[in-house]
C-alpha positions as a Markdown table, in Angstrom:
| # | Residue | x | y | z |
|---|---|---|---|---|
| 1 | Unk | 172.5 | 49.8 | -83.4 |
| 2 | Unk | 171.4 | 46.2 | -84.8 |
| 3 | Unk | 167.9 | 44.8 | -84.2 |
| 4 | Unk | 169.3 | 41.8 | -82.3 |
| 5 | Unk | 170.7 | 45.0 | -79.8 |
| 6 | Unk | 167.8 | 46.9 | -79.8 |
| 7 | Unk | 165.3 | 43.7 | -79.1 |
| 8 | Unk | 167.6 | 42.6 | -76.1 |
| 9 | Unk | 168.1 | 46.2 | -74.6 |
| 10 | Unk | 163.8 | 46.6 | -75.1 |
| 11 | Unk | 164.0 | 43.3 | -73.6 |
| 12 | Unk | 165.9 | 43.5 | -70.5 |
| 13 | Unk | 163.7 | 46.6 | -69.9 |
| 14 | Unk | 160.8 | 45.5 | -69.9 |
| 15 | Unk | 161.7 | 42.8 | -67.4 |
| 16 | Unk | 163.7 | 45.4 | -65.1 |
| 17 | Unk | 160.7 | 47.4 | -64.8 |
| 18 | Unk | 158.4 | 44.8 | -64.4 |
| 19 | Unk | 160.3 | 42.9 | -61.6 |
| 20 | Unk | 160.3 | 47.0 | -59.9 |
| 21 | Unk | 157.1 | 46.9 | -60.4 |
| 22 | Unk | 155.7 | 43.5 | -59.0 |
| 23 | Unk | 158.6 | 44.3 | -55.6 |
| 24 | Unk | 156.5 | 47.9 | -55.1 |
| 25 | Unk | 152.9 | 46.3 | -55.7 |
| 26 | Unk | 154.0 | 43.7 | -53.3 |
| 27 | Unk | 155.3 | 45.8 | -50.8 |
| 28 | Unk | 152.3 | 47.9 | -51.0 |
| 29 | Unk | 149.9 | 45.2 | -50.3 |
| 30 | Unk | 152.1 | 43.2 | -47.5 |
| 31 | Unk | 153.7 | 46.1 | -46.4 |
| 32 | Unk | 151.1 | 46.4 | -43.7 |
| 33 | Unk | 148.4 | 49.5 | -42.9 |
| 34 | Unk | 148.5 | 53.2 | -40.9 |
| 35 | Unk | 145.5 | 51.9 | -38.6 |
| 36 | Unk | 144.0 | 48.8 | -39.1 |
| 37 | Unk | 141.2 | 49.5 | -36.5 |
| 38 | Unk | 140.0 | 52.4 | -39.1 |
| 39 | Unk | 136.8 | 52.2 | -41.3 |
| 40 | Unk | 138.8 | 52.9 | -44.5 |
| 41 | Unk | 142.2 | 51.1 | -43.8 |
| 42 | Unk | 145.3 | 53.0 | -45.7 |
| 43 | Unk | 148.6 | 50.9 | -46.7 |
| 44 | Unk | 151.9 | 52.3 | -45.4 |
| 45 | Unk | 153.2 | 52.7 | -49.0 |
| 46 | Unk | 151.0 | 53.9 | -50.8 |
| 47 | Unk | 153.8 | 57.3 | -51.9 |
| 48 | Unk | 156.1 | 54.2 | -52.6 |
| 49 | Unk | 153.3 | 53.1 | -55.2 |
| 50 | Unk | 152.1 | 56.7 | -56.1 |
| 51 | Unk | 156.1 | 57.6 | -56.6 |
| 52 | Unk | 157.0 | 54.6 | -59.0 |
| 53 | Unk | 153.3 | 55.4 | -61.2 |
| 54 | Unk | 154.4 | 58.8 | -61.7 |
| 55 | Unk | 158.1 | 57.7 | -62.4 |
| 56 | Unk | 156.8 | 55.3 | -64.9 |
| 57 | Unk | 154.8 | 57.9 | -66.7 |
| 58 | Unk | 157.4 | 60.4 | -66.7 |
| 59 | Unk | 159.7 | 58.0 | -68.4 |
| 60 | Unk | 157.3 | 57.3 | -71.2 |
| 61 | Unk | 156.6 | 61.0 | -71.8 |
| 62 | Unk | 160.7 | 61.8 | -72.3 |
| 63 | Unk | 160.7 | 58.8 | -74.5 |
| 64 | Unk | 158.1 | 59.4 | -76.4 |
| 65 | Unk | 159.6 | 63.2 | -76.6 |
| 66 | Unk | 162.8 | 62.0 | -77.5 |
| 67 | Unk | 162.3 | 59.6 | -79.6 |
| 68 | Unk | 159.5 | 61.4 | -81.9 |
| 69 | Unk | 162.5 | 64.0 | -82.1 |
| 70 | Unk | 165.3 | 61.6 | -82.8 |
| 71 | Unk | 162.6 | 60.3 | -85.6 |
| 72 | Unk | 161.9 | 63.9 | -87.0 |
| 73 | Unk | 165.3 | 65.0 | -87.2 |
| 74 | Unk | 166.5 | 62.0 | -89.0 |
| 75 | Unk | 163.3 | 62.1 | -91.7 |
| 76 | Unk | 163.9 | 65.9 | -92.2 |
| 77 | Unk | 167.4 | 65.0 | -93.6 |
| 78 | Unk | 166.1 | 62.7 | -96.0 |
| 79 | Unk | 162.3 | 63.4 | -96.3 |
| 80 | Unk | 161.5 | 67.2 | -95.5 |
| 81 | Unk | 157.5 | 66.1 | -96.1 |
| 82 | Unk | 157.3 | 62.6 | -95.0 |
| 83 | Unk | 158.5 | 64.2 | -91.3 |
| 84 | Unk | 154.8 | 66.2 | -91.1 |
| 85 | Unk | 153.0 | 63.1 | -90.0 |
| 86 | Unk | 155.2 | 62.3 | -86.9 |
| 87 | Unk | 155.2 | 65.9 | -86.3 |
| 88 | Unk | 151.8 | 65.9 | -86.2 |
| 89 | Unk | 151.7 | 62.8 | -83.7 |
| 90 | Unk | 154.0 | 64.6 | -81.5 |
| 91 | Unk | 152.0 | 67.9 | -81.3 |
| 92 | Unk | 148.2 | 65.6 | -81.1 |
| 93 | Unk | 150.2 | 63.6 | -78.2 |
| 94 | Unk | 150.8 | 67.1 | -76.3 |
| 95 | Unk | 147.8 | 68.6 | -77.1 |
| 96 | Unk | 145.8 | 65.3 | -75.1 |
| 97 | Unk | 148.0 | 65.9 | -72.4 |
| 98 | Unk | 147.7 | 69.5 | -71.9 |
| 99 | Unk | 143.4 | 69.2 | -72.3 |
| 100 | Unk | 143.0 | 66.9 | -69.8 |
| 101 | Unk | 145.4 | 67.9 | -67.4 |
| 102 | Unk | 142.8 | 71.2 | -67.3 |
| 103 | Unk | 139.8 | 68.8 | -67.1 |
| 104 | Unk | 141.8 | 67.5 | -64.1 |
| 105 | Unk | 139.7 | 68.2 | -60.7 |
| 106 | Unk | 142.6 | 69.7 | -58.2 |
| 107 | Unk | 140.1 | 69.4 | -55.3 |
| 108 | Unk | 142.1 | 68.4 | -52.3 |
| 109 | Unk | 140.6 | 64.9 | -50.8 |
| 110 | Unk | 139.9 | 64.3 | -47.0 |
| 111 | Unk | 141.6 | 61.6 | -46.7 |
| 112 | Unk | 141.6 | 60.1 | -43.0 |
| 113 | Unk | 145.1 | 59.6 | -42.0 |
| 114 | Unk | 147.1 | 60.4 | -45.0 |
| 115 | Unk | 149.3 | 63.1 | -44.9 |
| 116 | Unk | 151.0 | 62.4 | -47.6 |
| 117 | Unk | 152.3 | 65.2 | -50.3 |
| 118 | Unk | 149.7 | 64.3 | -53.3 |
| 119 | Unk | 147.0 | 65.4 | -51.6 |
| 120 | Unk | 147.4 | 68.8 | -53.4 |
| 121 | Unk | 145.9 | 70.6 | -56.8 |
| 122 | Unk | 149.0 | 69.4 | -59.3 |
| 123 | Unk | 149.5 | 66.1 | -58.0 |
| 124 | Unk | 145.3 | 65.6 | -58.1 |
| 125 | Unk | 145.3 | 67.0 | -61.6 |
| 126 | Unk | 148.0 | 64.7 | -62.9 |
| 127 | Unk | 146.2 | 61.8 | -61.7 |
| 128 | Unk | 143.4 | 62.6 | -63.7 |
| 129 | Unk | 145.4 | 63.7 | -66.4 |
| 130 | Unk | 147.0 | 60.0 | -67.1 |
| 131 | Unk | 143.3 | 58.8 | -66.6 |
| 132 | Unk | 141.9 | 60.5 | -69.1 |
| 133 | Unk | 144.9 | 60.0 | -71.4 |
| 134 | Unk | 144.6 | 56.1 | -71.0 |
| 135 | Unk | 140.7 | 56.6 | -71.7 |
| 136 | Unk | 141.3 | 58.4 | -74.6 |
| 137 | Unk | 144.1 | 55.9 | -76.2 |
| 138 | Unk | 142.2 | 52.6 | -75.5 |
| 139 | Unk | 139.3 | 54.5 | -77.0 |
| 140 | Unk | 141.7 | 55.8 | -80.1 |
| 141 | Unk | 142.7 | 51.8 | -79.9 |
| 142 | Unk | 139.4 | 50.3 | -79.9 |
| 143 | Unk | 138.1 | 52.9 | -82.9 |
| 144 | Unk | 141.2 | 51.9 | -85.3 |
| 145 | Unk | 140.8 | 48.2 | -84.3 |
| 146 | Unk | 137.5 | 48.5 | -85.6 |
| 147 | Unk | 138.3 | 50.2 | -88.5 |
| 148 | Unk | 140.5 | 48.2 | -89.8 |
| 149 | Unk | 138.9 | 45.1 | -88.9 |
| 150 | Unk | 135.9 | 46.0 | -91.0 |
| 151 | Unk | 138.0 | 47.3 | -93.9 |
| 152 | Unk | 139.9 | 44.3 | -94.1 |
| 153 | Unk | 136.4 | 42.3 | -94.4 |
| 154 | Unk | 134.8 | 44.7 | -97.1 |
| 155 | Unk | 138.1 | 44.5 | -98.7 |
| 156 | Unk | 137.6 | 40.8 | -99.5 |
């Protein structure tokens, strides 16, 4: 597959699940409220929004998955040693995910007027579980930014 292919197909991606993404949020905030007399109003969609999160983040965890494999497999034929590294990514990547999925609180919330189905232990967990992740990866981003910022100055 050329560049020129691979750009355009990351391309039109990007925008298809943007445009998705602006229709749901939209359609979650005009979409209109269970009661609007309550003291803590709840939007009709808010599984329409929950649904297309956890959609999202399933997608980028098989691509991740398949494409750290697809990248392994090839440098093994050519490279047995240079494929450690993105081995090692892979297995750092899981290990994140499995750690704070168990620092994930399952308490079930009282949640007046929702009856939807993530009220419950896994779906609670894996909330806090893509939290946590994006904590620790604009951390991990903010600590390399750093680093190599002030390498690049003591370098000079």
């Amino acid at each position: 597959m050329s560049v020129t292919k691979i750009r355009k197909t990351s391309s039109w991606t990007l925008l298809a699940v943007s445009l998705i993404s602006l229709l749901v949020l939209g359609i979650y905030y005009f979409g209109g409220v269970v009661d609007p007399a309550a003291e803590m109003v709840e939007p009709v969609y808010t599984s329409l929004l929950l649904n297309w999160i956890y959609a999202i983040f399933a997608a980028t965890l098989v691509a991740l998955a398949v494409f750290a494999l697809w990248d392994i497999a090839s440098l093994v034929q050519h490279d047995p040693k240079s494929a450690i590294m993105p081995l090692g990514i892979l297995v750092v990547s899981a290990a994140i995910l499995i750690i704070s999925y168990s620092m994930g609180d399952g308490t079930v919330l009282n949640l007046v007027g929702y009856d939807g189905v993530h009220n419950t232990d896994f779906w609670l967990k894996l909330t806090d579980m893509w939290l946590f992740t994006t904590y620790i990866l604009i951390a991990l981003i903010l600590v390399s930014l750093s680093y190599f910022s002030i390498k690049k100055v003591l370098s000079r």
